[in-house]
C-alpha positions in Angstrom: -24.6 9.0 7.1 -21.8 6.4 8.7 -18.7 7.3 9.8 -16.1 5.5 7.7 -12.6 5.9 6.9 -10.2 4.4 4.5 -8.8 1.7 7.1 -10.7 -0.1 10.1 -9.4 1.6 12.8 -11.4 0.7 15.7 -11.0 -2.9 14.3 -6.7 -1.6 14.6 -7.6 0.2 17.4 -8.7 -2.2 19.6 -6.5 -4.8 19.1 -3.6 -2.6 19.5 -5.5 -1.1 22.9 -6.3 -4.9 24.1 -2.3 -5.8 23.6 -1.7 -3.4 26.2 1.4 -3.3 24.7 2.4 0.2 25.7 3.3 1.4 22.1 2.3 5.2 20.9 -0.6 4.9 18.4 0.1 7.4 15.9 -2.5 8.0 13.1 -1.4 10.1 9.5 -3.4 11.2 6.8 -5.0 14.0 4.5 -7.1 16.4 6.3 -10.9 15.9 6.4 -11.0 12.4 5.9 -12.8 11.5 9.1 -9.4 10.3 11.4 -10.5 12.5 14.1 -13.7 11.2 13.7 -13.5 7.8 13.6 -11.3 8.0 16.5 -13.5 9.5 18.8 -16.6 7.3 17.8 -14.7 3.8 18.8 -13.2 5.4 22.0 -17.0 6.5 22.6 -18.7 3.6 21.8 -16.0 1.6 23.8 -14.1 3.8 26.3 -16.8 6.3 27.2 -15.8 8.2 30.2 -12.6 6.6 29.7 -10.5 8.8 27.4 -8.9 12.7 26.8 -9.0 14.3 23.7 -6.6 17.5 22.9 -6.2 19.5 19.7 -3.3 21.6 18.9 -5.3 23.2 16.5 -7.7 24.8 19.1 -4.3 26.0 21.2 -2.7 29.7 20.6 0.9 28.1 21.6 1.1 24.2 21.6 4.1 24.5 24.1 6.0 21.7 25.8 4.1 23.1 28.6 1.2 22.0 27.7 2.2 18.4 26.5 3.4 17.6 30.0 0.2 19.3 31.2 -2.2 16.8 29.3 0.0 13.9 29.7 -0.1 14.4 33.5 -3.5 14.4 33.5 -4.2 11.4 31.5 -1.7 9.8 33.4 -3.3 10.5 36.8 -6.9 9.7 35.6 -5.8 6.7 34.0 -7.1 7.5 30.9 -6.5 6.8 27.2 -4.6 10.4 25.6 -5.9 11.4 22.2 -3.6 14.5 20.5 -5.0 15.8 17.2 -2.7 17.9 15.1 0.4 16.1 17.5 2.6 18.2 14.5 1.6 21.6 15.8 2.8 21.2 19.2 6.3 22.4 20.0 9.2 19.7 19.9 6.5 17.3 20.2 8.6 13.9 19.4 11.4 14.6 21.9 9.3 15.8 24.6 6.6 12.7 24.1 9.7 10.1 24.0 11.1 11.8 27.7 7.5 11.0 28.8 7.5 7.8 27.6 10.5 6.3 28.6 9.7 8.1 32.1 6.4 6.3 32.3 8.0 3.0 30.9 11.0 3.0 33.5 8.2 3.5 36.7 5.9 1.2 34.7 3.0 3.6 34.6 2.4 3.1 30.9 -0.9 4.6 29.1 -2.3 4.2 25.9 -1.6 7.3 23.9 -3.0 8.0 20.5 -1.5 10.6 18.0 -3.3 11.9 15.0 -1.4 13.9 12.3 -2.0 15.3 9.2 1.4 16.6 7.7 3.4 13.4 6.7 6.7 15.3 7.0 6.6 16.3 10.5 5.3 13.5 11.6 8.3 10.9 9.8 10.6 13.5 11.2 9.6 13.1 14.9 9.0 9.3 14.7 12.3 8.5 13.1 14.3 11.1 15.3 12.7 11.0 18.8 10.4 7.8 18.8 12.0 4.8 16.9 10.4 1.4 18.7 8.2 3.2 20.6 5.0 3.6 18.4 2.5 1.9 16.0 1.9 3.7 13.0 -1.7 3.5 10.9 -2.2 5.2 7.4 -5.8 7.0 6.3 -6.0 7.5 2.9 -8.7 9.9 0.7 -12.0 8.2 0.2 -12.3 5.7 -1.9 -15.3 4.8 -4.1 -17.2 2.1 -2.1 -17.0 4.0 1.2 -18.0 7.4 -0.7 -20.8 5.2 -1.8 -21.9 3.7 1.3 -21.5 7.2 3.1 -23.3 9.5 1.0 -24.5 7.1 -2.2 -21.7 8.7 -4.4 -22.3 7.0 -7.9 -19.0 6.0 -9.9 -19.3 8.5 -12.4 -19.5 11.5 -9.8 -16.3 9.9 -7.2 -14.3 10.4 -10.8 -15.4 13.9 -10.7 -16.2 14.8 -6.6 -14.4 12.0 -5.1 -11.9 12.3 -2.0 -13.2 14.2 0.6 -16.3 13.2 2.1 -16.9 17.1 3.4 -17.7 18.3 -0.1 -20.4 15.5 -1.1 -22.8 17.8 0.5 -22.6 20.3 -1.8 -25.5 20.5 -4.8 -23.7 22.9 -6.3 -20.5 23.0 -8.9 -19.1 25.9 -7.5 -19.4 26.0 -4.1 -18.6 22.7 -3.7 -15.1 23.9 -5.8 -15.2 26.8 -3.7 -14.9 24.2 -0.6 -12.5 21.9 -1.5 -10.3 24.8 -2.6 -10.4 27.3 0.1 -11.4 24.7 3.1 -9.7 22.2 2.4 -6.5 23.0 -0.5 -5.5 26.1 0.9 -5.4 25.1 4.5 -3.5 22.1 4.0 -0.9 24.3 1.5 -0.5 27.6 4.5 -0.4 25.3 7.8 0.5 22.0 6.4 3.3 22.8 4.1 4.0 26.8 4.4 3.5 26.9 7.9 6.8 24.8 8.6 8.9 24.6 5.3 10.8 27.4 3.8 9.5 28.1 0.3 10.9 31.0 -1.1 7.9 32.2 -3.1 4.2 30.9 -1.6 2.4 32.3 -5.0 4.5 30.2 -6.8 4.5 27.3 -4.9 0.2 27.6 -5.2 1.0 28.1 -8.9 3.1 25.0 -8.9 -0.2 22.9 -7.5 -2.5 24.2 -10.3 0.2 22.7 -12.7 0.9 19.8 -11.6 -2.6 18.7 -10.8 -3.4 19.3 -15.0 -1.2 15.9 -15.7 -2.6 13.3 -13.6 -0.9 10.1 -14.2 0.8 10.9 -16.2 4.3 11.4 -16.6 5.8 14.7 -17.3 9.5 16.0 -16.8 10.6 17.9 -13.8 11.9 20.8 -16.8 8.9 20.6 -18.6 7.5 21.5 -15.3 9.5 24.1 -14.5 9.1 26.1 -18.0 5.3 26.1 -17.0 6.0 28.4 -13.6 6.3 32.2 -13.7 9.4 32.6 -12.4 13.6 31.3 -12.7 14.2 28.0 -10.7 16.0 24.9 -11.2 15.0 21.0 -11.2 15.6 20.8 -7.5 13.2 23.7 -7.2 10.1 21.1 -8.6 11.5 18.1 -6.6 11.1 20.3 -3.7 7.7 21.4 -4.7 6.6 17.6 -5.0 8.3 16.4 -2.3 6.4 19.0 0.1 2.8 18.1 -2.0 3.8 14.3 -1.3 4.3 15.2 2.1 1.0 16.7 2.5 -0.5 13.5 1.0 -1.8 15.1 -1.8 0.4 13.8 -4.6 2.3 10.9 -5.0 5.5 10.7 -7.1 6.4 7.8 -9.1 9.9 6.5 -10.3 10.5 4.4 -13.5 10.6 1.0 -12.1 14.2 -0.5 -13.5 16.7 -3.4 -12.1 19.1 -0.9 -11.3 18.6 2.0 -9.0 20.3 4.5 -10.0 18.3 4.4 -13.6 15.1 4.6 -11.5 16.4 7.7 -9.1 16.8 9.6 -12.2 13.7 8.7 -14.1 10.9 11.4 -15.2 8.3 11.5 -12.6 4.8 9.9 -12.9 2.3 12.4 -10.8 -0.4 10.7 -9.3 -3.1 13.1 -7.5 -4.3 10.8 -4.6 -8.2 11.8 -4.7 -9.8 12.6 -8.1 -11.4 15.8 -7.0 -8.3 17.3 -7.1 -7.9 17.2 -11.2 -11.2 17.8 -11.7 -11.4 21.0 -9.9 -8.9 22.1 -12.3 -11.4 21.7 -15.2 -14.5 21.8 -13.7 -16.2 20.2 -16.7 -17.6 16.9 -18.6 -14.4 14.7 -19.1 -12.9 13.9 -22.7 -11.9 10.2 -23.3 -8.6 10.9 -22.6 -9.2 13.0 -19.5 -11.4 10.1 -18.4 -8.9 7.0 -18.9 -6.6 9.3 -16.8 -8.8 9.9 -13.5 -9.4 6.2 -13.6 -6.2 5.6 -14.1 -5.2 8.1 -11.0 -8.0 5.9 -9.1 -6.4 2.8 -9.7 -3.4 4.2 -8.3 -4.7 5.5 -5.5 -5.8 2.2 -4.3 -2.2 0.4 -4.7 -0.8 3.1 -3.0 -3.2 2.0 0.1 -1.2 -1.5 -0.5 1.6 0.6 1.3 4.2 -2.1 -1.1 6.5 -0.2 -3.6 4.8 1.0 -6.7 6.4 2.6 -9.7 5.8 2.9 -13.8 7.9 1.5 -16.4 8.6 2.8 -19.8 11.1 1.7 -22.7 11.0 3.5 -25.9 7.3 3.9 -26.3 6.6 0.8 -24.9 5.0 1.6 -20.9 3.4 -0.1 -18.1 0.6 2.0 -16.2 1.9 0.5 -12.4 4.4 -1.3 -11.4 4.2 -3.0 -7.8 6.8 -4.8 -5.8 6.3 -7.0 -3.1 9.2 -9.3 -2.0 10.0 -10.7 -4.7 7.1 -10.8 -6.5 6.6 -7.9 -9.1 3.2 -7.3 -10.7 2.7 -4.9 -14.2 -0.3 -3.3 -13.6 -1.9 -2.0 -16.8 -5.3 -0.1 -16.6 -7.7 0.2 -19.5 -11.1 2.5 -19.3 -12.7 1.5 -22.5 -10.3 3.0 -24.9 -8.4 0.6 -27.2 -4.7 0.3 -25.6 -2.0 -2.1 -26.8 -0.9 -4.9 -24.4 2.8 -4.2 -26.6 3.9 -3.1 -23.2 2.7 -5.8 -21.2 4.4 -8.2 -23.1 7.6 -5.9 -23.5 7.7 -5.8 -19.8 6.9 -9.0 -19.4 9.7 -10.1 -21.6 12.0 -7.9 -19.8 11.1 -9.2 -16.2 9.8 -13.1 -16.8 9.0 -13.7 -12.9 6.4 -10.3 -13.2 2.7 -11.1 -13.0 0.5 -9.3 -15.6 -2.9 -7.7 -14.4 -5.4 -5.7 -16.6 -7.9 -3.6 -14.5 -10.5 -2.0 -15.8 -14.1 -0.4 -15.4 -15.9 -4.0 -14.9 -13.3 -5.7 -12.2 -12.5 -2.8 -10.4 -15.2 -2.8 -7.4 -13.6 -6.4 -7.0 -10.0 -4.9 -7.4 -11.0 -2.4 -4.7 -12.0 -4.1 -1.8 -9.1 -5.6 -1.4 -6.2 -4.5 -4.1 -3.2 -7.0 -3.2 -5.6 -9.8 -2.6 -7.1 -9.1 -6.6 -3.5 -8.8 -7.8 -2.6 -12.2 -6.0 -5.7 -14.2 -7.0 -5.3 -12.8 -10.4 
């Protein structure tokens, strides 16, 4: 089995490590994609003997302490500094930038790479403590040619299994649900999300997930939503809820795409689970038609997101465009058909609406081409 992961880090890596340009390496993503990983394979194929590697997972108290421990080291040995779980460590972002700029003033710079897997943290320290001072790369869930060049994952089981290449192991239904729901779900929901965000009620917020996950891509109102928990809230309550699953990179929330903002701040969400696996463990069956045009409609969006551009739906009346993606000024209406007769109405509506937008239909026979490189397809379309 190769080690992959959704972007070519060492190809990133090495460039970034041959600039010498002094710059924090930080790495984000879901758990148990393979950062870590990956990570450790380039600097060991290419830095052996040459590199330090520290967990705050495998630390009772992830102190300042101990940051200014490590970093001494590495700094004395000359070495590259790998932190895993950087998020863990006690006012890690304030304590790293008083390194750094200590290091950068007596120029005795070192390349330093962070690895986190809880987006919120992270964006919080980089933005607070680290602005200008770090390089930041995105993992993403598995996608389809990588879960098939990994572990020979066919199409038809990445719609059902796909995401985390852990659970391809598993022969069985149920223990490979099992897995991905204790292993994987739960521990990103308690020390991910819980761990270090105030949620009033935990059950409901692990209620909240189940719920969500049974509309994928689809869109679905934040009081609709809310009548479905077992328990009084409000609207902010769900946006809450989302914006900590978002965080944790296992949801993405779409807005209406529209001219003016304040139309598309207000829209009903889209909810786009970012790894198939995660709808179908809330069925654990064959997929209906409809169920089916939905996961490989979540797929599709899965792989714009990786496009890191600005991606939304659009609706009018029942008119609707699956994705819409910005980029500059170019804007791209994405619609995604699985076999199921669909109108292009909305197409053209949109495309009437917005006359500069670029129309692109992806579907079951042009989406291994769409994959490999999405904004490439949508440009060459």
């Amino acid at each position: 089995m190769k080690t992959l992961i959704n972007l070519d880090f060492t190809t990133k890596l090495s460039e970034s490590l041959a600039l010498k340009n002094g710059l924090l390496q930080v790495i984000i993503g879901p758990r148990q994609v393979g950062k870590t990983t990956t990570v450790l394979k380039y600097l060991e194929e290419n830095h052996p003997d040459k590199f330090l590697f520290y967990s705050a997972d495998e630390v009772f108290n992830a102190t300042s302490n101990w940051i200014l421990e490590i970093w001494s080291k590495a700094r004395s040995e000359k070495k590259i500094l790998v932190i895993d779980e950087i998020q863990k460590c006690e006012n890690w972002s304030a304590v790293i930038k008083k390194l750094w700029d200590e290091d950068k003033r007596n120029k005795k710079e070192f390349p330093c790479i962070l690895l986190g897997s809880s987006s919120l943290e992270i964006q919080k320290g980089l933005t607070e403590s680290l602005t200008g001072r770090f390089q930041l790369h995105k993992a993403y869930h598995w996608n389809h040619e990588e879960s098939e060049k990994g572990y020979g994952l066919s199409f038809e089981d990445y719609l059902k299994f796909g995401g985390y290449p852990g659970s391809y192991n598993f022969k069985d239904k149920d223990d490979w649900a099992k897995y991905v729901k204790q292993s994987i779900i739960l521990t990103v929901i308690e020390k991910d999300i819980l761990q270090y965000h105030a949620v009033k009620s935990p059950a409901l917020f692990k209620q909240a997930f189940e719920i969500i996950m049974s509309y994928p891509a689809q869109e679905i109102s934040y009081t609709k939503l809310l009548g479905q928990l077992q328990d009084k809230g409000n609207t902010e309550l769900i946006k809450y809820y989302l914006s900590l699953y978002e965080g944790a990179f296992l949801v993405k929330v779409l807005e209406k795409y529209s001219a003016k903002k304040i139309i598309t701040k207000s829209s009903t969400p889209k909810i786009l689970p970012l790894a198939p696996c995660l709808y179908y463990l809330e069925i654990l069956d064959e997929y209906k038609k409809e169920e089916l045009g939905r996961v490989f409609e979540l797929v599709v969006g899965a792989q714009l997101v990786r496009t890191d551009e600005s991606l939304y739906y659009w609706r009018e009346g029942s008119d609707e465009v699956d994705f819409v993606l910005k980029k500059g000024r170019k804007l791209y209406g994405i619609e995604v058909k699985s076999g199921r007769k669909k109108s292009q109405k909305g197409l053209e509506k949109f495309k009437a609406k917005f006359p500069e937008a670029k129309l692109i239909m992806i579907t079951f026979d042009n989406y291994k081409e769409f994959e490999k490189n999405p904004m490439q397809f949508l440009e060459n379309c």
